[in-house]
C-alpha positions in Angstrom: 0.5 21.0 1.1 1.5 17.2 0.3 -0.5 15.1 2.2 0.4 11.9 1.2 4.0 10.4 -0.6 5.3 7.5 -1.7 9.1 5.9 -1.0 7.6 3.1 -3.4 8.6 2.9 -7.2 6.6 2.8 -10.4 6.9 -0.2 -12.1 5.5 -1.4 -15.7 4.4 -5.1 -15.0 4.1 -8.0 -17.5 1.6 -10.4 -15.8 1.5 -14.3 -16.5 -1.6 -16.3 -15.7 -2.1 -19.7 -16.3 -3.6 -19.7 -19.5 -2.7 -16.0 -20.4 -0.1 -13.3 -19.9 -0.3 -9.2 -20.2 1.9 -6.6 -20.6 2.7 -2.8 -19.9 0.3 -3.4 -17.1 0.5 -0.2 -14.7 2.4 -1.2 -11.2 5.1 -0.9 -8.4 4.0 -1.0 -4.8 4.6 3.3 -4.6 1.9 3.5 -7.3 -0.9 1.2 -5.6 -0.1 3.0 -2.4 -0.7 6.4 -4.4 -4.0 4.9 -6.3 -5.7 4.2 -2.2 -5.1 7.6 -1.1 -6.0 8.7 -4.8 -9.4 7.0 -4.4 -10.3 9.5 -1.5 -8.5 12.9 -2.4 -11.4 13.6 -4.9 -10.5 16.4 -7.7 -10.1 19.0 -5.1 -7.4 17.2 -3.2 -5.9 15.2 -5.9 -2.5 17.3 -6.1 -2.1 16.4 -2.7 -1.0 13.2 -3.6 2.7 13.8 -4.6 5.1 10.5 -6.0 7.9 10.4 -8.6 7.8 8.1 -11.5 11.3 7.4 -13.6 10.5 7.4 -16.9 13.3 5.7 -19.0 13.2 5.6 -22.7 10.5 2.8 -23.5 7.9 4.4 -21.4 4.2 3.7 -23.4 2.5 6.8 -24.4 -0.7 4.7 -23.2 0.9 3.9 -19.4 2.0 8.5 -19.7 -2.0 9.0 -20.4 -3.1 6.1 -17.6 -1.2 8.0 -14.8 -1.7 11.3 -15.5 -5.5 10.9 -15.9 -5.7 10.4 -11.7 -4.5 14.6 -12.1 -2.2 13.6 -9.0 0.9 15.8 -8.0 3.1 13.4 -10.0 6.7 14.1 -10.7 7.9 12.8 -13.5 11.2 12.2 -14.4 12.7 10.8 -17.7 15.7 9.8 -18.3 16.9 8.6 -21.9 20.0 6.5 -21.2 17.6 3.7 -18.9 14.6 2.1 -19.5 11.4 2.3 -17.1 11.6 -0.6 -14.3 10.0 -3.4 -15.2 8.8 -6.4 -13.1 7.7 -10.0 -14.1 4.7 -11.6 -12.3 3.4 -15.4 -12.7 0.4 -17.0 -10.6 0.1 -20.3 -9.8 -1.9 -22.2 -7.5 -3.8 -20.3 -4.7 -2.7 -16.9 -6.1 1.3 -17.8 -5.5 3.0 -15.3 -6.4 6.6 -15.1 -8.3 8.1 -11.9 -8.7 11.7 -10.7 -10.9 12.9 -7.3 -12.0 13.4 -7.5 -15.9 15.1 -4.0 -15.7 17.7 -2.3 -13.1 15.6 -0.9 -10.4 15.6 2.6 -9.6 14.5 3.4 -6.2 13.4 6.4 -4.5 15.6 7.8 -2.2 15.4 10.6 0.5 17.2 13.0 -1.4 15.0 12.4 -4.5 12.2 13.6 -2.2 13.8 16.8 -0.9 14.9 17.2 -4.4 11.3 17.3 -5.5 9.8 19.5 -2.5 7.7 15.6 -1.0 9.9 15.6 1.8 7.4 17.9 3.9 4.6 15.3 3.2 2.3 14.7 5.6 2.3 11.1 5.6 5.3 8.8 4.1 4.7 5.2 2.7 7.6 3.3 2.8 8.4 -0.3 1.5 11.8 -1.3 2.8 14.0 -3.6 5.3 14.0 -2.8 9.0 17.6 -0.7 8.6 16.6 1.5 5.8 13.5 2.4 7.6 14.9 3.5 10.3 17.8 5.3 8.2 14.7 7.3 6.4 12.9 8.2 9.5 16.4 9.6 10.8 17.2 11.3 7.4 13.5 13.0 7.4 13.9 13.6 11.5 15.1 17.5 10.7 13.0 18.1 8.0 10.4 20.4 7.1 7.2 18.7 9.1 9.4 17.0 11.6 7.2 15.3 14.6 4.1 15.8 12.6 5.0 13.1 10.1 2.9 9.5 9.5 5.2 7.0 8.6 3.4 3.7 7.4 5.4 0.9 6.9 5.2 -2.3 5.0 8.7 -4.4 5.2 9.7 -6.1 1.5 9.3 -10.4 2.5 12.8 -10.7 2.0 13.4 -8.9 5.2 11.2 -10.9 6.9 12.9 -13.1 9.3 13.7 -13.8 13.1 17.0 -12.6 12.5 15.6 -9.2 11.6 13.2 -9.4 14.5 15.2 -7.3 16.5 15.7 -4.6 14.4 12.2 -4.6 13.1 11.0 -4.1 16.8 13.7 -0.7 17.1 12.1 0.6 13.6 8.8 0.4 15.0 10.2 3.2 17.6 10.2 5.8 14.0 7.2 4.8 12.3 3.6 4.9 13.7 1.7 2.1 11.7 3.3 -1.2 10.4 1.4 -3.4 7.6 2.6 -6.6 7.4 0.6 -9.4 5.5 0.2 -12.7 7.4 3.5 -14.2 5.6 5.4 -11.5 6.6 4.3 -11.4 10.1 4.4 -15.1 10.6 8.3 -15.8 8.6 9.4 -12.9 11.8 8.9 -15.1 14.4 9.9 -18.2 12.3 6.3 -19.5 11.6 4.7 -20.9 8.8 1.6 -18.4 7.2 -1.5 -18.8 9.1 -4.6 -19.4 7.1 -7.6 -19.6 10.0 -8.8 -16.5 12.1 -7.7 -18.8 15.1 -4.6 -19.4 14.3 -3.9 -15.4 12.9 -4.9 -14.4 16.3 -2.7 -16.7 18.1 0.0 -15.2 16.0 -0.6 -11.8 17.5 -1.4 -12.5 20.5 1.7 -14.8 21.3 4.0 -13.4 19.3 3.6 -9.7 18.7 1.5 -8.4 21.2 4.2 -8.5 23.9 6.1 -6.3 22.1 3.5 -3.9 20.2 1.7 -3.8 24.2 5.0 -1.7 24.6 5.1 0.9 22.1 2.8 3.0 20.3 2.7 1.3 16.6 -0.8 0.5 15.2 -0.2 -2.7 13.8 -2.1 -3.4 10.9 -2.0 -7.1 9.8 -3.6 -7.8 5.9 -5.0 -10.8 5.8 -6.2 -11.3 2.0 -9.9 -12.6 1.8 -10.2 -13.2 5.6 -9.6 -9.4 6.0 -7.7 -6.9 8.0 -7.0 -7.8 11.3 -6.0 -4.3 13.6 -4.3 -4.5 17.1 -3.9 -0.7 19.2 -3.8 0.0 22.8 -4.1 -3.7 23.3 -7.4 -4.0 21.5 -7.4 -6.8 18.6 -10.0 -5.8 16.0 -10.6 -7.4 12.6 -12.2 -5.7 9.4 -13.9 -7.8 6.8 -12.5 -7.7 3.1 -14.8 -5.7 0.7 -15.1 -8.7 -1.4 -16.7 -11.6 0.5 -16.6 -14.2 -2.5 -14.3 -14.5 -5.5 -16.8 -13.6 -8.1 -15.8 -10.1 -8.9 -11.9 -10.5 -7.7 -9.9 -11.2 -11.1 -6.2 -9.8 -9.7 -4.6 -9.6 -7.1 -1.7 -7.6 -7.8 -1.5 -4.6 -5.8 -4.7 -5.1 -3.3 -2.4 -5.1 -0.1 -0.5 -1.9 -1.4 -3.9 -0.3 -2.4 -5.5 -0.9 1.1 -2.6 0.6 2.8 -2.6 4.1 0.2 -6.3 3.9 1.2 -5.9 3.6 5.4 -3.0 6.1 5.6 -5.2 8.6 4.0 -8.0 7.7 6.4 -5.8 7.3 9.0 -4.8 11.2 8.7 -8.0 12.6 7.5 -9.6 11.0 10.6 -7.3 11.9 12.9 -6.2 8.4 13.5 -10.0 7.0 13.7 -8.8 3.1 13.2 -12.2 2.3 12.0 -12.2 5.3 9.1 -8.9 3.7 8.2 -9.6 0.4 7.9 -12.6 1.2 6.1 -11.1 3.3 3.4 -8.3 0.8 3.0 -11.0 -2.2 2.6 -12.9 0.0 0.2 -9.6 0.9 -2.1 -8.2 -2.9 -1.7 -11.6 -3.8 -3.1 -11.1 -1.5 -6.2 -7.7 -2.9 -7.0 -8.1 -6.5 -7.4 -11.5 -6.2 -9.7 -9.1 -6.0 -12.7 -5.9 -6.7 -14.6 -3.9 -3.5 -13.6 -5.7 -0.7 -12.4 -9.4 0.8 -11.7 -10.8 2.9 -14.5 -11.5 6.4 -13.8 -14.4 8.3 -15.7 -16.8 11.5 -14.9 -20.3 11.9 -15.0 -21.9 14.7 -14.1 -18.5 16.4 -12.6 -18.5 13.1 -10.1 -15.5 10.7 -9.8 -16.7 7.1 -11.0 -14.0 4.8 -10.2 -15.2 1.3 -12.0 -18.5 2.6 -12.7 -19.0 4.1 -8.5 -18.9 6.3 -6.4 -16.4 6.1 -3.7 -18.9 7.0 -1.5 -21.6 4.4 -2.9 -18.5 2.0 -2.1 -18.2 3.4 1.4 -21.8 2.9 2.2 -21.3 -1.0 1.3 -18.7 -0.9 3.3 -20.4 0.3 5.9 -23.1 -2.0 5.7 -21.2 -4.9 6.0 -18.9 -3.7 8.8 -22.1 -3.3 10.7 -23.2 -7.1 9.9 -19.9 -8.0 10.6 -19.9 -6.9 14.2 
């Protein structure tokens, strides 16, 4: 059984520091969503975690070997007459980020995951506008699983606005966890991006709370280095980032997708534990951003070593400082 899918594409990144640039980097919010719940699947439970990558014809033979070395339940599908999507990246000051498409984008589509058996997924991560959020929640409502779907949802910043407001609050009546970073959450009620704990709580508290108090959405707010800050059942809770100083962070790219691959699969295999989640998403954000691109996987001893630990050596650190934190 699939027990995790992405509605995110694959994309091949070119990446442009300041002083440097890099290219054919592996990317694409789907596949950082995929490498979180990756990090926790193990071998065993490694072809649980089912995506689609569109391969056109100038995918790398080195980006092929990258991707299928995670032994995921990857679909891949190539097509000859396109090329791959691409994406440009270029950071400036305090990790601004600008982002273009270099290719057509091919997005994944309902059909496309009927079409390759992921619609009966147990959880669905989805990276969209308010309206086609609700259209694939709708679309997926008479499918195979039904009511015993996890949608997660991260809206695209383009979306983000407090004309959208509206319609953001009904799609939060489809999906059962919404991730916003602090931008996001702040540009839909028409605010500038908080940068304090005092002033993210604020946020929440006078903004969103008086609507989340009325559904049943765990709202999951990423926060970069201040952490992840979690509001359920009326309870605020924050989560510190697995990195507490910059030393070992070298890219950002991806982290925010990563955490979210990483808290939907905790999420589930918790049974909805918020603390489980948030761990495993701070654990696989951590992994994400200690390198250009993504993590390296090797064995030793028939263990998984991702960066040269354990997932469960990273847990324990986790741990550690979730305890000191509280």
């Amino acid at each position: 059984m699939t027990w995790f899918t992405t509605m995110g594409m694959f994309i091949i990144d070119e990446i442009h520091f300041g002083t440097h640039s890099v290219y054919d980097i592996v990317g694409g919010a789907g596949t950082y969503g995929v490498l979180g719940a990756r990090f926790f699947a193990k071998q065993d439970k490694a072809k649980d975690i089912g995506w689609i990558v569109d391969a056109g014809n100038d995918f790398p033979q080195s980006v092929e070997e990258q991707i299928t070395s995670w032994d995921t339940g990857l679909v891949m599908r190539r097509d000859p007459s396109r090329k791959t999507t691409r994406g440009w990246n270029s950071y400036g000051d305090n990790d601004l980020r600008s982002f273009k498409y270099l290719t057509p984008k091919k997005r994944i589509e309902v059909s496309d995951l009927q079409e390759c058996g992921l619609d009966s997924s147990r959880s669905i991560h989805v990276i969209c506008s308010p309206d086609r959020c609700m259209k694939i929640c709708s679309d997926l409502a008479n499918g195979p699983r039904q009511d015993q779907q996890v949608f997660l949802w991260e809206p695209v910043p383009d979306c983000c606005c407090p004309e959208t407001f509206p319609t953001m609050l009904q799609a939060l009546n489809s999906v059962q966890v919404l991730s916003p970073n602090c931008h996001e959450a702040a540009l839909f009620v028409g605010l500038p991006e908080p940068t304090t704990v005092s002033e993210i709580e604020s946020l929440v508290y006078d903004y969103w709370a008086p609507h989340l108090d009325k559904l049943k959405t765990v709202f999951v707010l990423r926060c970069g280095k201040l952490g992840v800050l979690v509001y359920s059942d009326k309870k605020l809770k924050w989560y510190p980032a697995y990195h507490q100083s910059s030393e070992k962070v070298i890219d950002p790219t991806g982290g925010g997708n990563t955490f979210v691959g990483g808290f939907l699969y905790g999420y589930l295999e918790s049974d909805g534990d918020l603390d489980t989640a948030a761990s495993y998403g701070n654990v696989a954000a951590g992994l994400a951003v200690e390198q250009v691109g993504v993590p390296l996987l090797t064995y030793q001893r028939g263990q998984e070593l991702w960066n040269d630990t354990t997932i469960e050596q990273r847990l324990d650190v986790y741990a550690s400082l979730l305890k000191a934190s509280n």
